[in-house]
N, C-alpha and C positions, 0 to 999 in steps of 0.2 A: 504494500500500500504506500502512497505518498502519503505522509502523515501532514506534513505540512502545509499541500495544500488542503489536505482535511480538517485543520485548524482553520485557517486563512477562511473557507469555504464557511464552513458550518459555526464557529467560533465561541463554540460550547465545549467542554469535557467535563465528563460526569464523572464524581468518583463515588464510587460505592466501599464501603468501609463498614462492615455490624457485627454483629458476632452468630448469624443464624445464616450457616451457607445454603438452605432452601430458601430463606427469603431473598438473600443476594441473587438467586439466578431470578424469581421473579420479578425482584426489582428492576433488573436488568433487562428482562421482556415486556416488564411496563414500558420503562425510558424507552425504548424501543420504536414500540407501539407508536406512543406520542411524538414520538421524532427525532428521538436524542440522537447521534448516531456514533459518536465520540464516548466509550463508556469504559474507564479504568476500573481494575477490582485491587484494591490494595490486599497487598500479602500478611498484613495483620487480620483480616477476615478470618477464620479459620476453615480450613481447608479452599483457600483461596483458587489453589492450580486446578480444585475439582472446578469449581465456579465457573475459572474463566474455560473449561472444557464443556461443561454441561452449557453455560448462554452461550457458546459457540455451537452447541449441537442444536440447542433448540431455538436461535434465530435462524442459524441455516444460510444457504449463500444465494438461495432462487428468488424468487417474489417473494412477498410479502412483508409482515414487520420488519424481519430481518436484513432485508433486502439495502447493502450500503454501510450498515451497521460494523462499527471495529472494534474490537474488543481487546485491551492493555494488560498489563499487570503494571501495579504500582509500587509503591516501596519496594524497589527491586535494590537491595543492596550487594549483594556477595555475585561472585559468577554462580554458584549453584542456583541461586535466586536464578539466575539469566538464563541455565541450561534449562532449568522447572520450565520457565516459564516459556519460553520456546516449544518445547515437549507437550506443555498444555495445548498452544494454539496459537496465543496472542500474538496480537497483530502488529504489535508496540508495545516500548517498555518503558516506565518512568521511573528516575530514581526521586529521592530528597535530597539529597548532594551530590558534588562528587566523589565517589565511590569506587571500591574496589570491585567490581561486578561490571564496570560498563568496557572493559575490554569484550568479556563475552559477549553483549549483545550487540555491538558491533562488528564482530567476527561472526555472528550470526544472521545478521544481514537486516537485524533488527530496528525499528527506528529508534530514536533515543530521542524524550524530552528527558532533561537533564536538571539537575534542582540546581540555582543556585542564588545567590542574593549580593554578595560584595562584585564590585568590577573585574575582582581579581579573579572571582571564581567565574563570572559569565565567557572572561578569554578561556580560560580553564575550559570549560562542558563547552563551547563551541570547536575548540582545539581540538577535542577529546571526542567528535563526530556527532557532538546534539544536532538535530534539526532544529530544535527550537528548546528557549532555556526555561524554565520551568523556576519563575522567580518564587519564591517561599524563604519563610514567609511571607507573603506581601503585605499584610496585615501592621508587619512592621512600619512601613512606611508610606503605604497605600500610593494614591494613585498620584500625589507628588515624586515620591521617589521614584517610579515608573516614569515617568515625564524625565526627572531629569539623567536617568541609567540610559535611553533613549538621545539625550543629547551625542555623548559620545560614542554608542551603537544602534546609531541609526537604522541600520541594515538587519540586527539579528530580532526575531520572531520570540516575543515575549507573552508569555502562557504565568499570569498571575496566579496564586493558586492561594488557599490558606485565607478564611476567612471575612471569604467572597459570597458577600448576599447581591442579592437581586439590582441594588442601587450605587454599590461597590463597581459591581460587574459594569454596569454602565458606564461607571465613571472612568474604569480604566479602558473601558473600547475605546470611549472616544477619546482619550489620550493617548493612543495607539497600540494598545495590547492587540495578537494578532487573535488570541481568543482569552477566554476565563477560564480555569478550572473548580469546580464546585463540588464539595465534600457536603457537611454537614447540611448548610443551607438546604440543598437541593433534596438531600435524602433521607432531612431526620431520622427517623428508628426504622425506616421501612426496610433497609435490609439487616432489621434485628428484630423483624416479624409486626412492625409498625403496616399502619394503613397503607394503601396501593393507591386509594383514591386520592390522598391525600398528597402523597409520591407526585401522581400523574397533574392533578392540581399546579404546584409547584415547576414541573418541568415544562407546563403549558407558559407561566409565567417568564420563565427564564428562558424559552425558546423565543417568546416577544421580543426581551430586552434583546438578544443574537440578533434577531433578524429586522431588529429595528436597525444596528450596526451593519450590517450589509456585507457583502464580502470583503473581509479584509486585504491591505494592499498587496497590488500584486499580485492578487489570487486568481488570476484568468491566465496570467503569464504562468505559473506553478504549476499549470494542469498541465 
């Protein structure tokens, strides 16, 4: 998959994080369902690798829900993390930092968003084969900080993550984030056996504020 422009395009990533791996996969065919089509399963889930194998068997690659739909591992620390999660399926890999694990997933031809938050570490995860950097916290600094890590890399594809609600996410699209990534906001308890409706509610909201952003730049040139 081009991850990047699947950022640029769709400018949502959903992460799914609970402790109930039957609710994660349905969370996951909800998001789905509603449009989301960007969906990380953090490896602190428990039995995470099954997750991202079962929502990859049951979106499917033909028509329907499934249909466009990519499915990540996240907290991908260690190479084992990276062989797992290749093994499972995923489509893309996202660390928290930079980390000792992301030789693997680039040796496996994997995409890499890449966690990083000082200038030091964005040359770092871009050096080190991110497609795009995976700022975290950003919560730290929100969407000024972003503005100004943007002055001097202009060019690299910035994936805020950590503490991104609905009006957050806004703020940082149109300060040039090329998408959001959204944990808790997005998912409350739904993949810890919480509501679906609720889930789906939510992902309708935050599929507004994406598509009120429009494709991010660049994103016709990426395809």
């Amino acid at each position: 998959m081009n991850l990047l422009a699947e950022l640029r395009s769709r400018r949502l990533l959903a992460i799914i994080r609970g402790t109930d791996p039957d609710a994660a996969v349905r969370s996951a065919v909800a998001l789905a369902e509603e449009g989301v089509t960007l969906i990380e399963v953090s490896l602190t889930t428990p039995d995470a690798f099954g997750v991202i194998s079962r929502a990859r068997a049951e979106l499917g690659a033909g028509p329907g829900p499934g249909a466009g739909v990519h499915v990540g591992a996240g907290t991908v620390v260690s190479a084992e993390d990276a062989i797992q999660a290749a093994g499972a399926g995923a489509d893309f890999v996202v660390t928290p930092a930079i980390v000792p694990g992301i030789g693997a997933v680039t040796e496996r031809g994997l995409p890499l968003l890449c966690g990083a938050l000082s200038p030091t570490e964005v040359v770092t995860a871009v050096g080190q084969g991110a497609v795009a950097v995976k700022l975290f916290p950003a919560s730290l600094g929100g969407a000024r900080y972003l503005r100004a890590l943007r002055d001097p890399f202009p060019e690299v594809p910035f994936v805020p993550v950590g503490g991104v609600d609905a009006d957050a996410a806004r703020e940082y699209l149109a300060v040039g984030a090329t998408a959001v990534g959204v944990g808790s906001p997005l998912l409350g308890d739904a993949a810890s056996g919480g509501s679906l409706d609720d889930l789906r509610a939510r992902a309708r909201r935050f599929l507004d504020v994406a598509n009120a952003a429009g494709g991010g730049p660049q994103a016709e040139r990426a395809r």
